[in-house]
N, CA, C and O atoms as a GROMACS GRO file, in nm:
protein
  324
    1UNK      N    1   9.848  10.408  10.789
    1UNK     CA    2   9.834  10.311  10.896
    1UNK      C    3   9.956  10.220  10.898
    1UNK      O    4   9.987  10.150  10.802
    2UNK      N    5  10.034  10.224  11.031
    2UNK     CA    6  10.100  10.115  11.007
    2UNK      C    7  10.237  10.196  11.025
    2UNK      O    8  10.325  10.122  11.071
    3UNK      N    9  10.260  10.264  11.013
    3UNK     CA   10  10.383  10.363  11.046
    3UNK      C   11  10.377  10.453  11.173
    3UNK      O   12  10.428  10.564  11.185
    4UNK      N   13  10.303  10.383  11.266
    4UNK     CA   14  10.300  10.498  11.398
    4UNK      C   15  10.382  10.488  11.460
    4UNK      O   16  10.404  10.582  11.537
    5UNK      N   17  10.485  10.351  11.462
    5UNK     CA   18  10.643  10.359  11.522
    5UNK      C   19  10.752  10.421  11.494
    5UNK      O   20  10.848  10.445  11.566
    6UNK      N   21  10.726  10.455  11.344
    6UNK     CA   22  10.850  10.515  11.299
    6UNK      C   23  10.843  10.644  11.343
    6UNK      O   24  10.740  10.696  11.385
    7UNK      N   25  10.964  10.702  11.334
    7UNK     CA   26  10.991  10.866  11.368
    7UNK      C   27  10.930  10.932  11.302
    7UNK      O   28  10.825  10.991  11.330
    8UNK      N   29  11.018  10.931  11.159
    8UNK     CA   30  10.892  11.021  11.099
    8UNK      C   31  10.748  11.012  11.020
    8UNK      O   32  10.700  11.094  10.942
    9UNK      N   33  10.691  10.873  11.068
    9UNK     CA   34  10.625  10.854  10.976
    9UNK      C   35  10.619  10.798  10.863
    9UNK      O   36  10.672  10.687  10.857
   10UNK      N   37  10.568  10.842  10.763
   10UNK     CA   38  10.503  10.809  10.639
   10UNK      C   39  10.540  10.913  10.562
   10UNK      O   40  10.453  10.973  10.499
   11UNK      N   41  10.693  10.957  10.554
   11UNK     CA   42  10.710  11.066  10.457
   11UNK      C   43  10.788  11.040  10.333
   11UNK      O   44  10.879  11.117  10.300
   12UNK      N   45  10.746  10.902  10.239
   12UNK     CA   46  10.773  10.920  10.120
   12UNK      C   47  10.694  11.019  10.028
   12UNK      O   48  10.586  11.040  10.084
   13UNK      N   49  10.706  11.105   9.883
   13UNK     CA   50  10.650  11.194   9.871
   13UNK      C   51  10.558  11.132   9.771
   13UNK      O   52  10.473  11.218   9.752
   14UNK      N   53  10.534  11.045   9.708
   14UNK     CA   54  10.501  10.985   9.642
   14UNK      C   55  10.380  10.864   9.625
   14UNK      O   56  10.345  10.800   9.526
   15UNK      N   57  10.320  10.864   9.810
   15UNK     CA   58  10.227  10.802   9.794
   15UNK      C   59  10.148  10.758   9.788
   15UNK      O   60  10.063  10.826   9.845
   16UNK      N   61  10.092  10.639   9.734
   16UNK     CA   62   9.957  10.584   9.662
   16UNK      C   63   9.840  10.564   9.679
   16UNK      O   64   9.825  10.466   9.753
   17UNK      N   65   9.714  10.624   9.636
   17UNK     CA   66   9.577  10.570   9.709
   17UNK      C   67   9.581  10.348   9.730
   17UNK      O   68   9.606  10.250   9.659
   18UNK      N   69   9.552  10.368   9.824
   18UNK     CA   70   9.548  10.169   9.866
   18UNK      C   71   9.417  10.158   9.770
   18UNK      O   72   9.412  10.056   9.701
   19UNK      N   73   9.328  10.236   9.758
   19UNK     CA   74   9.190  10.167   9.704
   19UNK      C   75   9.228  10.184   9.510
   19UNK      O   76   9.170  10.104   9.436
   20UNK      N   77   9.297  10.259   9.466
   20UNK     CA   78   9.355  10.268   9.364
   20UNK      C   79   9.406  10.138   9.317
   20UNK      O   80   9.365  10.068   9.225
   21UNK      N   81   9.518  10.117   9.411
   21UNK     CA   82   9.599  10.049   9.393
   21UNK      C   83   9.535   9.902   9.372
   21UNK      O   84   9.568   9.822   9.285
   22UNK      N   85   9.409   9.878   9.500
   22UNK     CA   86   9.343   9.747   9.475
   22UNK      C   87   9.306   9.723   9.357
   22UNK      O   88   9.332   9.615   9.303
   23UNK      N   89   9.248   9.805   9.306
   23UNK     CA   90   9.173   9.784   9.156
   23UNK      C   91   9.269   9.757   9.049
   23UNK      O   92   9.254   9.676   8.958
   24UNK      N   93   9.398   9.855   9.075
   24UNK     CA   94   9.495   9.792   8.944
   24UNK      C   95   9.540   9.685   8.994
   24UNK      O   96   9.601   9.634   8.900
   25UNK      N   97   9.553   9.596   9.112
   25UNK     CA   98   9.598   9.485   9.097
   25UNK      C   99   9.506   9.376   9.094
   25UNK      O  100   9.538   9.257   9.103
   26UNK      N  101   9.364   9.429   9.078
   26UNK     CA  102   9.288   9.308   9.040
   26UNK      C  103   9.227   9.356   8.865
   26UNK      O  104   9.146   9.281   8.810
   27UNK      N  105   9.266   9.457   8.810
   27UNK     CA  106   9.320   9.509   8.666
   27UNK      C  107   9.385   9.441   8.626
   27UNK      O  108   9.366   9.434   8.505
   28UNK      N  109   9.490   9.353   8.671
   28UNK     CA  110   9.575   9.321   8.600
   28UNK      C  111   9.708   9.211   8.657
   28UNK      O  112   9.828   9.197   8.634
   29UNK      N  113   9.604   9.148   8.745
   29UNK     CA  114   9.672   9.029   8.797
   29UNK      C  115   9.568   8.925   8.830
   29UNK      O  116   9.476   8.936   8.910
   30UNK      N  117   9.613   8.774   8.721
   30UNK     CA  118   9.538   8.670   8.736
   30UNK      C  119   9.482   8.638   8.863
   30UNK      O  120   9.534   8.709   8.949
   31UNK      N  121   9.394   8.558   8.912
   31UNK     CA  122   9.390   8.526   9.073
   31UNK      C  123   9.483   8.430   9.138
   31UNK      O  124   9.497   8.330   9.068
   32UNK      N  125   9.564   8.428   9.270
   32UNK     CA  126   9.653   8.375   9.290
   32UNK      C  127   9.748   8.417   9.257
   32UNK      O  128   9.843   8.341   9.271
   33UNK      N  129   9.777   8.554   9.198
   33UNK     CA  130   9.888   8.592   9.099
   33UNK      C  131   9.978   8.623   9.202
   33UNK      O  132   9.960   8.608   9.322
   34UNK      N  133  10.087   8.676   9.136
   34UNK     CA  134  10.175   8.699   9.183
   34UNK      C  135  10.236   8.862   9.171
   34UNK      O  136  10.274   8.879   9.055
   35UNK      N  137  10.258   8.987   9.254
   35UNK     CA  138  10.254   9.120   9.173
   35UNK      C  139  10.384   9.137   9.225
   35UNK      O  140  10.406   9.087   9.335
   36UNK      N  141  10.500   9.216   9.150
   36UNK     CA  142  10.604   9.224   9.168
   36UNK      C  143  10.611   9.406   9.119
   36UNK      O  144  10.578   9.470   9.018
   37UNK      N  145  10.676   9.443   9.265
   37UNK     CA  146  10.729   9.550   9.231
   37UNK      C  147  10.854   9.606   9.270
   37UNK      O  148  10.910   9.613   9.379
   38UNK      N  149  10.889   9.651   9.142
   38UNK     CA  150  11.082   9.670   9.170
   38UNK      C  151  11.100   9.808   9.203
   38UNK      O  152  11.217   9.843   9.212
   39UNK      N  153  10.999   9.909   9.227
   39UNK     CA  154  11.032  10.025   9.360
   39UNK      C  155  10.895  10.040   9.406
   39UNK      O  156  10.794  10.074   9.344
   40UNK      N  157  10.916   9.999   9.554
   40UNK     CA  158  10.820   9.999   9.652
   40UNK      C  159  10.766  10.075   9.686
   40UNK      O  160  10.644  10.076   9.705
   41UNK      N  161  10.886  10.208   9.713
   41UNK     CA  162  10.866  10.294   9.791
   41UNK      C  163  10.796  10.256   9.882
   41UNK      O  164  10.798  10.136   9.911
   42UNK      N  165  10.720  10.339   9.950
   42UNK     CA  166  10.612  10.329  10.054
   42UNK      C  167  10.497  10.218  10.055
   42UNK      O  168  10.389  10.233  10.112
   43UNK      N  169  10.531  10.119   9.995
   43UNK     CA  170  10.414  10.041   9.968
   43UNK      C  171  10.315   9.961   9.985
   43UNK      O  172  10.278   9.858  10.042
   44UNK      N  173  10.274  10.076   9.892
   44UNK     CA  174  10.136  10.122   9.862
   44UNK      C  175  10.096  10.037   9.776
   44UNK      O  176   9.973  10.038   9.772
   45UNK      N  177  10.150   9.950   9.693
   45UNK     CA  178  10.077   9.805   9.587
   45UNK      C  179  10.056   9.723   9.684
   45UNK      O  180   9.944   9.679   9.710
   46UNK      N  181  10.204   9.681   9.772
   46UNK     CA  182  10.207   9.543   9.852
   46UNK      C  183  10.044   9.600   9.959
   46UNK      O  184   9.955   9.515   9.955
   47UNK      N  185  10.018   9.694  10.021
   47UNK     CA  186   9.931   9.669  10.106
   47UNK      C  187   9.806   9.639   9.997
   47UNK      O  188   9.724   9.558  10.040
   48UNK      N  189   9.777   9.699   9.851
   48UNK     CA  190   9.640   9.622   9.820
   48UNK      C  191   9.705   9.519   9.762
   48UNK      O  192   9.624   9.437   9.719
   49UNK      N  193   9.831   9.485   9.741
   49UNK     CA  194   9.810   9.326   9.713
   49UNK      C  195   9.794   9.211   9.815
   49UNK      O  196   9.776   9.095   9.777
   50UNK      N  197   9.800   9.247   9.951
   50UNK     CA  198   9.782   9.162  10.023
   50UNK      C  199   9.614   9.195  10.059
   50UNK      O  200   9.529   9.108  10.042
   51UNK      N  201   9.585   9.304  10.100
   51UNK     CA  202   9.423   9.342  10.060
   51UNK      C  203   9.354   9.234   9.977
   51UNK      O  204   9.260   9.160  10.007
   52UNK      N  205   9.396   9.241   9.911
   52UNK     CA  206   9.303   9.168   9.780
   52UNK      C  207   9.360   9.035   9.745
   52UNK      O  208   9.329   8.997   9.632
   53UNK      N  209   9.444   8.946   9.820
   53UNK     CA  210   9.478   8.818   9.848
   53UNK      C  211   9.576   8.738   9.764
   53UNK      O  212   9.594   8.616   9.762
   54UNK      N  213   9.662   8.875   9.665
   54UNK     CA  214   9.759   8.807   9.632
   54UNK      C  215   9.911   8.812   9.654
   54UNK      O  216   9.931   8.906   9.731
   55UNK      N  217   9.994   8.769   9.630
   55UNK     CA  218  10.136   8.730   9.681
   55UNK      C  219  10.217   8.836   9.615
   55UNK      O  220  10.223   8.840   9.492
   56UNK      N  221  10.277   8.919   9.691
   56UNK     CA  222  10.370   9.051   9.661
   56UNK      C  223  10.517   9.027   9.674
   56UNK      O  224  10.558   8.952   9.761
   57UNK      N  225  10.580   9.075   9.609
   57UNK     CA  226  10.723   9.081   9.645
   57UNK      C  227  10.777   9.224   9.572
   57UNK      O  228  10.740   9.257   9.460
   58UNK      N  229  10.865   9.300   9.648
   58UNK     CA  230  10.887   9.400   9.630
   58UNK      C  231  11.027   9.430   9.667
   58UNK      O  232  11.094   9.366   9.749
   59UNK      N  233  11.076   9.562   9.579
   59UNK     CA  234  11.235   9.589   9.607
   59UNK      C  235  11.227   9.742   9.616
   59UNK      O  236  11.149   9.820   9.562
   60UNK      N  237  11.317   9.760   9.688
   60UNK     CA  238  11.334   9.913   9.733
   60UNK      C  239  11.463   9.926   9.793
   60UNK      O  240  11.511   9.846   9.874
   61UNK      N  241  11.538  10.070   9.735
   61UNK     CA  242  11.704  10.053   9.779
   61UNK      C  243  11.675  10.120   9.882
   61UNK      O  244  11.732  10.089   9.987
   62UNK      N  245  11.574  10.235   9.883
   62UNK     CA  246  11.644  10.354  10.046
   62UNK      C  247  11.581  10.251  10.200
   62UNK      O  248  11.476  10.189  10.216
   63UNK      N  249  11.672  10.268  10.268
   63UNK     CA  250  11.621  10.187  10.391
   63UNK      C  251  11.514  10.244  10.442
   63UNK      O  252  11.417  10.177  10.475
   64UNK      N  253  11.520  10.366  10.453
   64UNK     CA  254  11.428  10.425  10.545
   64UNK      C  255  11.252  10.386  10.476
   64UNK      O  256  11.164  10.342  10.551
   65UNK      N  257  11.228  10.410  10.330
   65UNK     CA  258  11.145  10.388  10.239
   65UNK      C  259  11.113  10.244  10.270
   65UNK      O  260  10.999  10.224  10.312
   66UNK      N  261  11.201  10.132  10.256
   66UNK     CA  262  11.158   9.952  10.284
   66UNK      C  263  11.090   9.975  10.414
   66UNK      O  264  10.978   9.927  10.409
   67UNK      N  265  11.114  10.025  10.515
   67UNK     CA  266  11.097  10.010  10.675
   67UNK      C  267  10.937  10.076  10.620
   67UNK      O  268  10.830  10.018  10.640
   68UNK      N  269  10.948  10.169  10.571
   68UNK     CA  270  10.815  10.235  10.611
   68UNK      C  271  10.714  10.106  10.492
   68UNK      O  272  10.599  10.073  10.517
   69UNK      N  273  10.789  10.059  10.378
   69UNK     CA  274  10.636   9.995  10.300
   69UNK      C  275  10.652   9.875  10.438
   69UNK      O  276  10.545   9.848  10.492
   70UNK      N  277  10.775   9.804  10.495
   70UNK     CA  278  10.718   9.674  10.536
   70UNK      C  279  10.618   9.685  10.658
   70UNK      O  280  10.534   9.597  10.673
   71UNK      N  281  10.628   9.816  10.764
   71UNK     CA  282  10.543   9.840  10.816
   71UNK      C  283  10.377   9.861  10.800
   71UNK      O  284  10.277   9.834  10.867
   72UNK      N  285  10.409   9.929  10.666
   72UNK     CA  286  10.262   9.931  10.645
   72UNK      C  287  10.177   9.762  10.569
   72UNK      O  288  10.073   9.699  10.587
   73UNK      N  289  10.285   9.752  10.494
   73UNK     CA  290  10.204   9.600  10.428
   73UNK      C  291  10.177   9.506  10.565
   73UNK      O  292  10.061   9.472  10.584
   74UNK      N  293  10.294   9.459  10.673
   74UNK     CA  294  10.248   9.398  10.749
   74UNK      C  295  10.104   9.466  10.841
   74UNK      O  296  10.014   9.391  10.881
   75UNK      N  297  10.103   9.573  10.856
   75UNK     CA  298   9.971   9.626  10.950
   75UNK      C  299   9.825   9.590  10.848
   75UNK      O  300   9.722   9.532  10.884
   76UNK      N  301   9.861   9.648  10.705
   76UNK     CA  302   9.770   9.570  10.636
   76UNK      C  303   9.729   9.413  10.601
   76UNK      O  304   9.613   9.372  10.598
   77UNK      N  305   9.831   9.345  10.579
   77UNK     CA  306   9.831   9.170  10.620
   77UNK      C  307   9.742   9.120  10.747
   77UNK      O  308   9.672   9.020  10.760
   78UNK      N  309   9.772   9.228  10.836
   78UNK     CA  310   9.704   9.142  11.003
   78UNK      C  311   9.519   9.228  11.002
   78UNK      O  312   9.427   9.182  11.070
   79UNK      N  313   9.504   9.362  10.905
   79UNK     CA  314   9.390   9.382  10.895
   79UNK      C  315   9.322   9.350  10.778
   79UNK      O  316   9.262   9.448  10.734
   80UNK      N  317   9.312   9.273  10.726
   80UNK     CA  318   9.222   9.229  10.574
   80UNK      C  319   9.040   9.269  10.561
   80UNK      O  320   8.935   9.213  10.592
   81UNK      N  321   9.076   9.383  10.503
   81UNK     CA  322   8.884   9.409  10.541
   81UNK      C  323   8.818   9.355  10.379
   81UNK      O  324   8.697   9.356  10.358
   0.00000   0.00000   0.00000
């Protein structure tokens, strides 16, 4: 979700269940925390860390890879279920 603008999609090869991901970041991040991840890839943390209401920051060198996580974290940010 969240990549229907881009050309190709959502074709990092690498990625992550979101409901996975929620659980390890409430595994293992205080509340209010803060989750830092230094390859984004497609990301797949930042959307359950904003899911689950805490503050993400993330790094990723390939452009094409940043475009596709910031698309998806922002589509996830504006849907919080």
């Amino acid at each position: 979700a969240g990549t229907e603008s881009i050309e190709k999609g959502n074709f990092h090869p690498t990625v992550k269940s979101i409901d996975l991901m929620r659980w390890l970041c409430r595994l293992t991040t205080p509340p209010e925390g803060v989750i830092l991840d230094p390859f984004t890839g497609s990301g797949s943390t930042g959307c359950a860390a904003v899911l689950e209401g805490f503050k993400f920051i993330g790094a990723e060198l390939n452009d094409q890879y940043a475009e596709i996580a910031k698309a998806r974290i922002s589509y996830w940010s504006k849907h919080i279920v």
